[in-house]
N, CA, C and O of each residue as an XYZ file, in Angstrom:
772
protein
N     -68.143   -254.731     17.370
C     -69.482   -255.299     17.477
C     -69.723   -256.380     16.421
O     -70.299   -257.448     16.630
N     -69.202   -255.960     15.249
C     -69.485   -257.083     14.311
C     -68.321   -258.493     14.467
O     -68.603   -259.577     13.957
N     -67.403   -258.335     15.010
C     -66.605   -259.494     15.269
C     -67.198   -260.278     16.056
O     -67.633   -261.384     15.735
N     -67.289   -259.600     17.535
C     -68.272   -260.051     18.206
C     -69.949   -260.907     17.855
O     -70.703   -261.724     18.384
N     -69.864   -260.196     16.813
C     -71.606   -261.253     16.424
C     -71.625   -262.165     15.243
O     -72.591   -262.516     14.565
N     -70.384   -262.474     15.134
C     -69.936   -263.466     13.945
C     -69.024   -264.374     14.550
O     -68.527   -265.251     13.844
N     -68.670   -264.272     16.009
C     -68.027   -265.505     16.665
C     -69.511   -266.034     17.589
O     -69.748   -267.238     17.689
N     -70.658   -264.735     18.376
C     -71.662   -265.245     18.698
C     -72.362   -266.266     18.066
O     -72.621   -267.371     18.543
N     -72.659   -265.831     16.952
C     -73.359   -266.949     16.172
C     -72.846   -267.835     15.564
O     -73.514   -268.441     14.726
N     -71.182   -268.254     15.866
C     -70.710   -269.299     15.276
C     -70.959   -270.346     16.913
O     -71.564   -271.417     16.973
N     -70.374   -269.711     17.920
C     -70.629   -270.101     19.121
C     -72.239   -270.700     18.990
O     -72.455   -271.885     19.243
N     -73.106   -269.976     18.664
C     -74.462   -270.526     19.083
C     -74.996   -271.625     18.487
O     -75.764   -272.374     19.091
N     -74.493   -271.876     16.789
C     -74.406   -272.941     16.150
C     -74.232   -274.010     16.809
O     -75.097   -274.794     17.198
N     -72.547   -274.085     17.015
C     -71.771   -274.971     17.771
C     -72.745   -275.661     19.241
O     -72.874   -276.845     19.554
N     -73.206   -274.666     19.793
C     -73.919   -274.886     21.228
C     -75.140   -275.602     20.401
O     -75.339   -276.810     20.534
N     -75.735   -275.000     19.765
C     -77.052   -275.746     19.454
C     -76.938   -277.051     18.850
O     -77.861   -277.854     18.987
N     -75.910   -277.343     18.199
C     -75.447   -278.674     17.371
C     -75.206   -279.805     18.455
O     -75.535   -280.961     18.192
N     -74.666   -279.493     19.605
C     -73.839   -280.339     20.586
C     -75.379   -280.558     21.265
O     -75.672   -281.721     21.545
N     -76.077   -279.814     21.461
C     -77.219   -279.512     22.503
C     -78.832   -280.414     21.682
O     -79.960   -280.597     22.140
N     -78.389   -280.673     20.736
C     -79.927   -280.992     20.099
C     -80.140   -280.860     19.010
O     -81.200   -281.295     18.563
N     -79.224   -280.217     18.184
C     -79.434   -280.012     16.613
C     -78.055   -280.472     15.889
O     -77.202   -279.636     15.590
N     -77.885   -281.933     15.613
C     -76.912   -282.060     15.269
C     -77.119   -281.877     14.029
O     -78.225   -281.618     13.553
N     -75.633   -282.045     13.124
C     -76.067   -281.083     11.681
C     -75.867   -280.197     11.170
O     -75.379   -279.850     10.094
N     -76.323   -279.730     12.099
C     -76.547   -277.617     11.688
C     -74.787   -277.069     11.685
O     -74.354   -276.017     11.215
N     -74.114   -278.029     12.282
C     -72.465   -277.238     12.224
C     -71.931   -276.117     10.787
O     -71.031   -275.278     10.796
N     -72.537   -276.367     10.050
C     -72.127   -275.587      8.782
C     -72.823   -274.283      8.481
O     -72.515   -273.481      7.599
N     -74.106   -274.170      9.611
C     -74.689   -272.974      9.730
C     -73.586   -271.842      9.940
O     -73.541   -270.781      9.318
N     -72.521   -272.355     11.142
C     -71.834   -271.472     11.658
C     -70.911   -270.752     10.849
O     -70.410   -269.709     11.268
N     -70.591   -271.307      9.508
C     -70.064   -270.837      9.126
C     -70.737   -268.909      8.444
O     -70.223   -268.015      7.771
N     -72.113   -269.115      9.141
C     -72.506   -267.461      8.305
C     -72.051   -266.792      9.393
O     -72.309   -265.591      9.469
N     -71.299   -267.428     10.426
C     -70.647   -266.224     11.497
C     -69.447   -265.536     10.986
O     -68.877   -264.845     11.830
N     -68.795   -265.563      9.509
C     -67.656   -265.443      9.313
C     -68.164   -264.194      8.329
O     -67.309   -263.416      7.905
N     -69.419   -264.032      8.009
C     -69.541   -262.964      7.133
C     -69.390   -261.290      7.911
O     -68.983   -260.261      7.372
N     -69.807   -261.459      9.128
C     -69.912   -259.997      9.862
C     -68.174   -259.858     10.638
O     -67.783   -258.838     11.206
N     -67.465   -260.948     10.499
C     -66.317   -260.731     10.656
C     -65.443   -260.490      9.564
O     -64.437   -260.017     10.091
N     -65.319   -260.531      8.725
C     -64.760   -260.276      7.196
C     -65.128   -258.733      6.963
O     -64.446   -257.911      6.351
N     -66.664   -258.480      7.744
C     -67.194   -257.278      7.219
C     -66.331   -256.296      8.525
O     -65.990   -255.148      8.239
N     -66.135   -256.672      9.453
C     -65.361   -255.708     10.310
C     -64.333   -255.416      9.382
O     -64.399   -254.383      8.716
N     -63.527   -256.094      9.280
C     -62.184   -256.194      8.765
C     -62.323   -254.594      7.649
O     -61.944   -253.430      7.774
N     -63.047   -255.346      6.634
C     -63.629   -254.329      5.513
C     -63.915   -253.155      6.144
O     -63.206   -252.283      5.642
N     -64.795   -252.599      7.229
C     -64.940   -251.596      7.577
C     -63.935   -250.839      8.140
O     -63.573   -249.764      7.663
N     -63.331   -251.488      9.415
C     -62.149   -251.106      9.588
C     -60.534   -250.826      9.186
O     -59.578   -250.379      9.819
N     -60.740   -251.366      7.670
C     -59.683   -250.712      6.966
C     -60.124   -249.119      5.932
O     -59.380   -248.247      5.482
N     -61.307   -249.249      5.873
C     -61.993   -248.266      5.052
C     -61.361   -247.258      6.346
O     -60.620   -246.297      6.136
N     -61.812   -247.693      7.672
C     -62.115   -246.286      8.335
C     -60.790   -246.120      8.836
O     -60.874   -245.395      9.827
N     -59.952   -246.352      8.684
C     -58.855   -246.109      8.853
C     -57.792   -245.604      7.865
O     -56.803   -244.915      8.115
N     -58.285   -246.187      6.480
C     -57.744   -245.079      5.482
C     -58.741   -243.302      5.538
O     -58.584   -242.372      4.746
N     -59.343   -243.333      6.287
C     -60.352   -242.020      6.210
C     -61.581   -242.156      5.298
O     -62.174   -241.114      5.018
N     -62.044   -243.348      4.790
C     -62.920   -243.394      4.454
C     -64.056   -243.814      5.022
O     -64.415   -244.990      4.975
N     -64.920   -242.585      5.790
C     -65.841   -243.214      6.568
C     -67.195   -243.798      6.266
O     -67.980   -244.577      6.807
N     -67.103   -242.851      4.813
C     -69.034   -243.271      3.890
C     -68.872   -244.521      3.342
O     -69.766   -245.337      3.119
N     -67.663   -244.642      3.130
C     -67.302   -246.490      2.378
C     -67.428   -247.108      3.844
O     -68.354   -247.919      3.866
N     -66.860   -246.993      4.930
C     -66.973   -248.190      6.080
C     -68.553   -248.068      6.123
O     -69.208   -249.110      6.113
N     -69.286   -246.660      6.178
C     -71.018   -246.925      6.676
C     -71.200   -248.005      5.508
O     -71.192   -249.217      5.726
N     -71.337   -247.528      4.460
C     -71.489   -248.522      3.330
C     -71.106   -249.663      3.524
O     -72.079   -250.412      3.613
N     -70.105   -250.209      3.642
C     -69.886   -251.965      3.960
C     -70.584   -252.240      5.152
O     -71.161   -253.325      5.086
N     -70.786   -251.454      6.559
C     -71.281   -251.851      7.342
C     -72.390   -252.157      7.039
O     -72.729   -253.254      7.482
N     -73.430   -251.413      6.204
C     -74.428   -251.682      5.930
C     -74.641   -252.994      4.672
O     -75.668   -253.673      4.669
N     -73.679   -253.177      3.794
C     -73.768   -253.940      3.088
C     -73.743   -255.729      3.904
O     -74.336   -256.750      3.558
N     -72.820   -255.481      5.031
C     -72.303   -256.690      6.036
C     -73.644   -256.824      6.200
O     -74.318   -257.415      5.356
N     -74.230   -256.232      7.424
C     -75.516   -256.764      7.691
C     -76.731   -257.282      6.950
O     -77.415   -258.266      7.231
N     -76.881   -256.325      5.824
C     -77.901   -257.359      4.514
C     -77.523   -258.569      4.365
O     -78.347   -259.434      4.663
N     -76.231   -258.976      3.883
C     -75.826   -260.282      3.099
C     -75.581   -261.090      4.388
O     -75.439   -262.266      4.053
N     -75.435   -260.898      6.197
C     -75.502   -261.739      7.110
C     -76.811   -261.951      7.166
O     -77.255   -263.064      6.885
N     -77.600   -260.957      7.525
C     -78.853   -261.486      7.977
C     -79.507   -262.020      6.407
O     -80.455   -262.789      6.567
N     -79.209   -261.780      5.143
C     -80.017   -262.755      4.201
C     -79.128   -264.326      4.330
O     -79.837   -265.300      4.584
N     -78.294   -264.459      4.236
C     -77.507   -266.176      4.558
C     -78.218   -266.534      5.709
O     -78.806   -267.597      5.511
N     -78.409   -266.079      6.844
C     -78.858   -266.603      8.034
C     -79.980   -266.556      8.180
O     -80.219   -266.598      9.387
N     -81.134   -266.466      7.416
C     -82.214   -266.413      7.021
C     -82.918   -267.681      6.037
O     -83.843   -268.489      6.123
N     -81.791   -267.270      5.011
C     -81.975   -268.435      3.998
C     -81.827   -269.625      4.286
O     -82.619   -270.439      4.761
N     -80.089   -269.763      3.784
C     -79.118   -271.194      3.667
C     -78.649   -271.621      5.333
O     -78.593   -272.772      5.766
N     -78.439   -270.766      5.851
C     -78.437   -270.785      7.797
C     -79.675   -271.299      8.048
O     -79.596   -272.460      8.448
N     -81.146   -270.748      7.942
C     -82.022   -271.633      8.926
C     -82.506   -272.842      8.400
O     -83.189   -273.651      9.027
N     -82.062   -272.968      6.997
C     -82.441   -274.586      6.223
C     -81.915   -275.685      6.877
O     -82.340   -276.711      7.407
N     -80.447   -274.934      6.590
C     -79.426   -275.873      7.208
C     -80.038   -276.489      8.692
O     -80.485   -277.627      8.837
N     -79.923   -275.274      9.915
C     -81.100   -275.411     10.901
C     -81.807   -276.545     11.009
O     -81.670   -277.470     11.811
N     -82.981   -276.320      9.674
C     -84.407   -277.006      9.981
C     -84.187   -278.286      9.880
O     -84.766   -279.197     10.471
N     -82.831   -278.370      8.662
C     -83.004   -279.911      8.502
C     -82.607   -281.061      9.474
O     -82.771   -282.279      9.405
N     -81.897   -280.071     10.610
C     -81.801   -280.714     11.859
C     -82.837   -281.641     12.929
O     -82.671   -282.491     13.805
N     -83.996   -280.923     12.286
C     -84.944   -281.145     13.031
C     -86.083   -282.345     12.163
O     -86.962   -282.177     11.318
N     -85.434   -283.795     12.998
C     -85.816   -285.194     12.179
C     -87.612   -285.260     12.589
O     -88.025   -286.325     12.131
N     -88.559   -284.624     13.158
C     -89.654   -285.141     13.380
C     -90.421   -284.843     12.100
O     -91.300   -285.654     11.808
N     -90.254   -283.956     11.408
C     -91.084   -283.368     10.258
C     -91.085   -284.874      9.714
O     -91.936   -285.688     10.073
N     -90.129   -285.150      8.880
C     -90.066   -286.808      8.051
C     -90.008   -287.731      9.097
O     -89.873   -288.592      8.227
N     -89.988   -288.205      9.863
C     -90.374   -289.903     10.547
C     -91.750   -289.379     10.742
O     -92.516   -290.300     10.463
N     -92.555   -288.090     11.169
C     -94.124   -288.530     11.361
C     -94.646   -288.406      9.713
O     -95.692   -289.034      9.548
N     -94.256   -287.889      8.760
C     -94.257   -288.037      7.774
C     -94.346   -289.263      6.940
O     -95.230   -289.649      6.175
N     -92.992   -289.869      7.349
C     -92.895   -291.358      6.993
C     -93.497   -292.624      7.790
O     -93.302   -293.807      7.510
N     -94.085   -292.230      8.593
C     -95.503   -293.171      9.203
C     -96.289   -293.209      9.112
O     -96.908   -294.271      9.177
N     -96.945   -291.828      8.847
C     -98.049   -291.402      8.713
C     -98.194   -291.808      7.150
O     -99.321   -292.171      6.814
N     -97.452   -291.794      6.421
C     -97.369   -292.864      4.534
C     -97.100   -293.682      4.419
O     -96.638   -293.911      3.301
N     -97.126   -294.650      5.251
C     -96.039   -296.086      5.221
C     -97.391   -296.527      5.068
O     -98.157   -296.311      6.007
N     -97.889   -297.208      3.869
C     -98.861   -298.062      4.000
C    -100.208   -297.793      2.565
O    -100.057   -296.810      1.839
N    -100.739   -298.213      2.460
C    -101.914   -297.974      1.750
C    -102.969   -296.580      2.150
O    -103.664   -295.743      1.575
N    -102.650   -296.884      3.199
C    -103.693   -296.138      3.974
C    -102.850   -294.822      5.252
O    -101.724   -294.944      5.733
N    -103.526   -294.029      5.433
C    -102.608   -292.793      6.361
C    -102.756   -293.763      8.088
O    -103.641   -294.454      8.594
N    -101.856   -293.474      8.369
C    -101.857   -294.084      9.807
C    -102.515   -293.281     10.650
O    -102.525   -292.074     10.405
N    -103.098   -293.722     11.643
C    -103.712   -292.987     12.972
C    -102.656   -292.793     13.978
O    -102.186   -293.591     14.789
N    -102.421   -291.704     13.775
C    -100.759   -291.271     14.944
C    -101.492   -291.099     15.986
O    -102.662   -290.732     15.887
N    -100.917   -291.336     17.110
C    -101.317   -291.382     18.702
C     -99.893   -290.572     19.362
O     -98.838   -290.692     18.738
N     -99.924   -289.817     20.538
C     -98.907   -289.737     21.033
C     -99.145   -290.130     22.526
O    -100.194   -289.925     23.136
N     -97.912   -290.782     23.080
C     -97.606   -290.974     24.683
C     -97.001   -289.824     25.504
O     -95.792   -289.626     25.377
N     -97.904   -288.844     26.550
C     -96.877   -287.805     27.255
C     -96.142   -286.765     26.201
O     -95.442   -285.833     26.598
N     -96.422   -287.081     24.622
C     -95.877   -285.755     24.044
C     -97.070   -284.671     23.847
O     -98.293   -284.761     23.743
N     -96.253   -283.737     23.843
C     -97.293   -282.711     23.448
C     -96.670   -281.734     22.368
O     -95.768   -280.936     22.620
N     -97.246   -281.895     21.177
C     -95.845   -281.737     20.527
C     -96.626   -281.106     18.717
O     -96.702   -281.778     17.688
N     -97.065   -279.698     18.927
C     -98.062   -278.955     17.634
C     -96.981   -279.849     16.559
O     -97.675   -280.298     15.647
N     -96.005   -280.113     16.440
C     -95.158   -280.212     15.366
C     -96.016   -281.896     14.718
O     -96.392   -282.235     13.596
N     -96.034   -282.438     15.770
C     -96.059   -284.188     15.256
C     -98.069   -283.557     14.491
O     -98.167   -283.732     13.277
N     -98.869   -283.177     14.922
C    -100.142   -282.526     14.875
C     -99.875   -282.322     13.038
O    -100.301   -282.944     12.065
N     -99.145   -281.372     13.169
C     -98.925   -280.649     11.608
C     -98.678   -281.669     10.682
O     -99.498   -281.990      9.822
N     -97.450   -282.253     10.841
C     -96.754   -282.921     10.225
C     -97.804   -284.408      9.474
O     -97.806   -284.830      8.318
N     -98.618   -284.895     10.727
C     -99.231   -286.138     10.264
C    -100.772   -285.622      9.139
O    -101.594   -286.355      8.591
N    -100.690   -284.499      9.138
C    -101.711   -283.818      8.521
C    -103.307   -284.388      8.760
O    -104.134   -284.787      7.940
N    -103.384   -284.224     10.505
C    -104.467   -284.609     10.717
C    -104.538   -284.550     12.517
O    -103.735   -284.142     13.357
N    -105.869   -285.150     12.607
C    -105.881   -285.483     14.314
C    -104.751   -286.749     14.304
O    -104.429   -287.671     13.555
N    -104.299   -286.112     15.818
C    -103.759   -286.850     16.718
C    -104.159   -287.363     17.921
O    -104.649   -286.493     18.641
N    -104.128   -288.492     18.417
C    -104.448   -289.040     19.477
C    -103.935   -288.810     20.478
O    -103.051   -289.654     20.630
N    -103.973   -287.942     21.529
C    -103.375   -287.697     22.441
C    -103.688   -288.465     24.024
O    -104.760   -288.456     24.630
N    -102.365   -289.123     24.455
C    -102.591   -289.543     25.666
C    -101.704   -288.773     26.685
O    -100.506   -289.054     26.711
N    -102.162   -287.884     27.473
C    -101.332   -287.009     28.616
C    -100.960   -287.584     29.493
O     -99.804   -287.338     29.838
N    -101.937   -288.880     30.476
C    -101.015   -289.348     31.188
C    -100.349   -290.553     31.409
O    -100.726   -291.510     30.732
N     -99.160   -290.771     32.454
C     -98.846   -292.128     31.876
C     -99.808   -293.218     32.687
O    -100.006   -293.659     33.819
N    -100.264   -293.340     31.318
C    -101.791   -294.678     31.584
C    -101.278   -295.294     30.188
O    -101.332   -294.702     29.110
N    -100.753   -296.636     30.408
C    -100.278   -297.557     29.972
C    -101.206   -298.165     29.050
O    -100.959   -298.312     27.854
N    -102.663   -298.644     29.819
C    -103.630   -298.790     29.174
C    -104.733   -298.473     28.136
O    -105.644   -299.123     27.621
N    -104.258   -297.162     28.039
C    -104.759   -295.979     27.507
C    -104.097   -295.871     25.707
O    -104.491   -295.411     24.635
N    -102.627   -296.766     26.350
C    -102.050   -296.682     25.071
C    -102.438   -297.846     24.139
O    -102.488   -297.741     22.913
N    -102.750   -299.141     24.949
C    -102.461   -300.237     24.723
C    -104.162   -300.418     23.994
O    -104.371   -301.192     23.060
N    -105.172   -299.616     24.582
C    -106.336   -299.235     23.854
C    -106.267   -298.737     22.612
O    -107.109   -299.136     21.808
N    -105.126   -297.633     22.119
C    -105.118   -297.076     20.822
C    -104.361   -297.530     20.190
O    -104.161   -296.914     19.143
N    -103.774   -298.421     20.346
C    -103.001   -299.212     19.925
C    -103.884   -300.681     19.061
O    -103.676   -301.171     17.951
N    -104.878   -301.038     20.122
C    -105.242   -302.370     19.375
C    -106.918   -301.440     18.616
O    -107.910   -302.026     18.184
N    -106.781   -300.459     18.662
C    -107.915   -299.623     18.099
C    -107.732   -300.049     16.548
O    -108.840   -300.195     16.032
N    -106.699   -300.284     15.677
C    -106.875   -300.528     14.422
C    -105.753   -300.822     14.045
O    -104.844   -300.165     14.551
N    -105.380   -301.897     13.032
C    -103.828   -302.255     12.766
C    -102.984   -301.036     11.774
O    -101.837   -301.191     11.354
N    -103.954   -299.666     11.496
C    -103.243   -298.791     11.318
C    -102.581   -297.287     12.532
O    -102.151   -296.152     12.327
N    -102.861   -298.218     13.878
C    -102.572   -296.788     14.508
C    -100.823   -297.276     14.968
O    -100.408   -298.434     14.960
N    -100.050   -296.087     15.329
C     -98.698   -296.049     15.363
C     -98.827   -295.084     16.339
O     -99.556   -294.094     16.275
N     -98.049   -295.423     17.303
C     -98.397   -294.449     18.940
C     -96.529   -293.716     18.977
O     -95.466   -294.337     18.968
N     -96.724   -292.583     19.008
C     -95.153   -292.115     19.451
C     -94.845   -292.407     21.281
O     -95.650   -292.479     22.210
N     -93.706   -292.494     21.263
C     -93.545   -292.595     22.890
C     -92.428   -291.794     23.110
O     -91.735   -291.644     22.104
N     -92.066   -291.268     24.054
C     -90.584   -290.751     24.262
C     -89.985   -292.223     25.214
O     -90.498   -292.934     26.077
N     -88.417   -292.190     24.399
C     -87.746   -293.754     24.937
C     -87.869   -294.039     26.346
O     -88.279   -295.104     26.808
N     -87.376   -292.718     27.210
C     -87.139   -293.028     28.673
C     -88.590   -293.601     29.066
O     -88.515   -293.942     30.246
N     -89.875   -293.847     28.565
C     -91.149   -294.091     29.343
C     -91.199   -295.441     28.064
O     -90.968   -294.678     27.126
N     -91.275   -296.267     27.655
C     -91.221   -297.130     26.547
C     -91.845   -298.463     27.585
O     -92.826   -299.207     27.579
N     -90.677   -298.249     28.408
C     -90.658   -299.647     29.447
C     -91.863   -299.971     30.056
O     -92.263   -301.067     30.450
N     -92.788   -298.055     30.099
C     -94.182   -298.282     31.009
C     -94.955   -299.551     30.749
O     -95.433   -300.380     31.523
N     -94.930   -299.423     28.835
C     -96.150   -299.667     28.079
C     -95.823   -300.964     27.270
O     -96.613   -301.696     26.674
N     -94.259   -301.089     27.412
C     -93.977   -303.017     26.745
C     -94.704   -303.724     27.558
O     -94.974   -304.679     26.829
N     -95.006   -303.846     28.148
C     -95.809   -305.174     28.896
C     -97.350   -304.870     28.186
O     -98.130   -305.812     28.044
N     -97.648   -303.757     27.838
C     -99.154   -303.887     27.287
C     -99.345   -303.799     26.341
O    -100.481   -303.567     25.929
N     -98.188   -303.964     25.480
C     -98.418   -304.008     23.831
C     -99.485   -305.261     23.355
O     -99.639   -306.299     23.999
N     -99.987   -305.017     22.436
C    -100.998   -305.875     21.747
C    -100.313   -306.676     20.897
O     -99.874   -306.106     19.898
N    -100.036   -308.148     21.034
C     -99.599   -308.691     20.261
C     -99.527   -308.323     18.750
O    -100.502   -307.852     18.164
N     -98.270   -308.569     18.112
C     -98.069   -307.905     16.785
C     -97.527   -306.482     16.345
O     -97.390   -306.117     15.178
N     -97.255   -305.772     17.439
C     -97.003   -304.548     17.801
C     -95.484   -304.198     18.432
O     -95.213   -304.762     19.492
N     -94.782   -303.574     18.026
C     -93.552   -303.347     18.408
C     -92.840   -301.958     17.882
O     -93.498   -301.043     17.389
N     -91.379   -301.916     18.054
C     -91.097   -300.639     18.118
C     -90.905   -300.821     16.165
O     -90.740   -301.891     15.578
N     -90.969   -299.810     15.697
C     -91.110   -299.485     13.686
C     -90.272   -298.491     13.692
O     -90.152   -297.983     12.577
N     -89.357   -297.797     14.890
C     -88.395   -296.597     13.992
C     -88.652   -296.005     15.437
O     -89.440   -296.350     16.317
N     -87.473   -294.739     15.356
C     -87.251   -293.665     16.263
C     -86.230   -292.577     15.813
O     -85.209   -292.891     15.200
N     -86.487   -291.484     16.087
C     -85.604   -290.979     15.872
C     -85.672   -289.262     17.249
O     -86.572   -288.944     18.026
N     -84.622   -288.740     17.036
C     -84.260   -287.757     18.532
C     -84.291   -286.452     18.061
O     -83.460   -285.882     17.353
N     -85.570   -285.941     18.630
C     -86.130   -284.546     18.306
C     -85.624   -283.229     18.622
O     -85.229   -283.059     19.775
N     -85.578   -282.470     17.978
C     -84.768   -281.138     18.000
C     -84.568   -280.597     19.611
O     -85.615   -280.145     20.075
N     -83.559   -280.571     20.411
C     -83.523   -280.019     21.405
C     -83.850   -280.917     22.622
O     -83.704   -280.433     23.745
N     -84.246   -282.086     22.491
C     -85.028   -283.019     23.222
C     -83.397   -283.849     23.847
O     -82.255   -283.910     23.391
N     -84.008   -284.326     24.966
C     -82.596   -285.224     25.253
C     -83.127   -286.558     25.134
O     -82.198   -287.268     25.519
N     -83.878   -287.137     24.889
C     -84.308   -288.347     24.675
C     -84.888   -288.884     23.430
O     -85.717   -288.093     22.980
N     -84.708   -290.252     22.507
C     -85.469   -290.079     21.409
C     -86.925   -290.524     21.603
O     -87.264   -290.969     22.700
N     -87.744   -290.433     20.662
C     -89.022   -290.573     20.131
C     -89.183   -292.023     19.432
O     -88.792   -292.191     18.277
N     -89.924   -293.318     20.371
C     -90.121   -294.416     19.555
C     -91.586   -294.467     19.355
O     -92.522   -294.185     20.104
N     -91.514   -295.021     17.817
C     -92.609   -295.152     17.419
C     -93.083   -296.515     17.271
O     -92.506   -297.336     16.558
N     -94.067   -296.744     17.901
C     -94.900   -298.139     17.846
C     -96.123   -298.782     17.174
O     -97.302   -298.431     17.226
N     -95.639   -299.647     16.632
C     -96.812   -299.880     15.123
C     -96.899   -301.364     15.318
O     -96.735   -302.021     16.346
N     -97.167   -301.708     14.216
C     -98.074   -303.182     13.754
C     -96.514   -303.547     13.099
O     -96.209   -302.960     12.061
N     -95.537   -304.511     13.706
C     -94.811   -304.778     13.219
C     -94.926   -305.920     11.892
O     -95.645   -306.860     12.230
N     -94.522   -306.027     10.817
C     -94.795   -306.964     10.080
C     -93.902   -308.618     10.354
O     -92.729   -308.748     10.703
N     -95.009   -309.831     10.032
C     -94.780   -311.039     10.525
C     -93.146   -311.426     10.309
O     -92.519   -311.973     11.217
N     -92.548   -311.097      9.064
C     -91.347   -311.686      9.318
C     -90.259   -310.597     10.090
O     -89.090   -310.914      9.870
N     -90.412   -309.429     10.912
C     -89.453   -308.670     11.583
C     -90.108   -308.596     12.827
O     -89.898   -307.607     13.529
N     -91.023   -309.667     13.292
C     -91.216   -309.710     14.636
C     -90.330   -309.975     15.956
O     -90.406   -309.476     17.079
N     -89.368   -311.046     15.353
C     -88.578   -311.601     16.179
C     -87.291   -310.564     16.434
O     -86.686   -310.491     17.504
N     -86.881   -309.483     14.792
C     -86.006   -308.522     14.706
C     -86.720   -307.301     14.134
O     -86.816   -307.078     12.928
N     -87.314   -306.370     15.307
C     -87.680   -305.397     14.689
C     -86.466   -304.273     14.678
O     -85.323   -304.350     15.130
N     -87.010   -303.419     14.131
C     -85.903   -302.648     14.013
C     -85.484   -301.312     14.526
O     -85.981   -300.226     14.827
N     -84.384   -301.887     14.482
C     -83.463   -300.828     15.462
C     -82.763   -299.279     15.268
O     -82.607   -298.289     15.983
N     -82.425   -299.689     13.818
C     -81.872   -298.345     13.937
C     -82.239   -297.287     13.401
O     -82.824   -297.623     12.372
N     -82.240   -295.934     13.517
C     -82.803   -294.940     13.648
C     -83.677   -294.487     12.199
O     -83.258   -294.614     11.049
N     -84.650   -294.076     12.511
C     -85.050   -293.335     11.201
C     -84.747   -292.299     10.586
O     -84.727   -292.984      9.563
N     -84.492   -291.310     10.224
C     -83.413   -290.044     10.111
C     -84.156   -289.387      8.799
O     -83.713   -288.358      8.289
């Protein structure tokens, strides 16, 4: 059982890394603690020592589930890029930005900007292009595959400021702001992270 749940959770790492959490690959390595701990048990219980195998068994599971708790779900979290880009928009400036979102619905971006969010549910183009020229501090998230809706109604001065690809999501997250005069012609492209 314990071999078994120390290749599971190296497996699930692996799956979750490929799947949406890139990064996290070094989590997997806390799958190697409940396999080490078989080993340990099963030599105890095979010399006849069965209160030493309960004992390591029990010792295995504390020190897996505290690593995979700790240094495992950090590792995890830090996978997950939306905390810092709405972070880092929401501070980019003198002043806190007015985050808007397009079609997301998303408690995380809410938390993170430490405040209301503007929410637009449907795709109404116009809707964006309203909160958008609402103040040269608002910054609208979009998910990429829908981007194309709402370029034609950008408000002059306005362009893409960063993106980056949210935990589990198959598409990234562009964010659209008040581009500044000399990166109009080259705004920028590559990812925020």
């Amino acid at each position: 059982g314990l071999v078994f749940g120390g290749l599971a959770t190296a497996a699930a790492v692996f799956g979750a890394s490929r799947f949406g959490a890139p990064g996290a690959e070094p989590a997997a390595l806390v799958g190697i603690i409940p396999i080490i701990g078989a080993v340990i048990c099963w030599r105890l219980a095979a010399a006849g020592k069965a209160v030493g195998a309960v004992y390591a068994f029990a010792g295995t599971a504390i020190l897996y589930t505290s690593v995979a708790v700790g240094p495992g779900s950090t590792i995890i979290a830090r996978a997950n890029t939306i905390p810092a880009f709405v972070q880092s928009l929401h501070d980019d400036g003198a002043h806190p930005a007015q985050i808007g979102t397009f079609t997301i619905a998303s408690p995380n971006v809410v938390f993170y900007s430490s405040g209301r969010v503007h929410q637009i549910v449907r795709d109404d183009a116009d809707a964006a292009a309203a909160f958008l020229a609402s103040g040269p501090d608002a910054i609208l998230l979009v998910p990429a595959q829908k981007l194309s809706m709402i370029e034609a109604k950008l408000p002059g001065g306005f362009g893409v400021i960063g993106r980056t690809r949210p935990l589990f999501r198959p598409h990234d997250v562009v964010a659209i702001g008040r581009v500044p005069p000399g990166d109009r012609t080259a705004q920028r492209k590559e990812p925020l992270r």
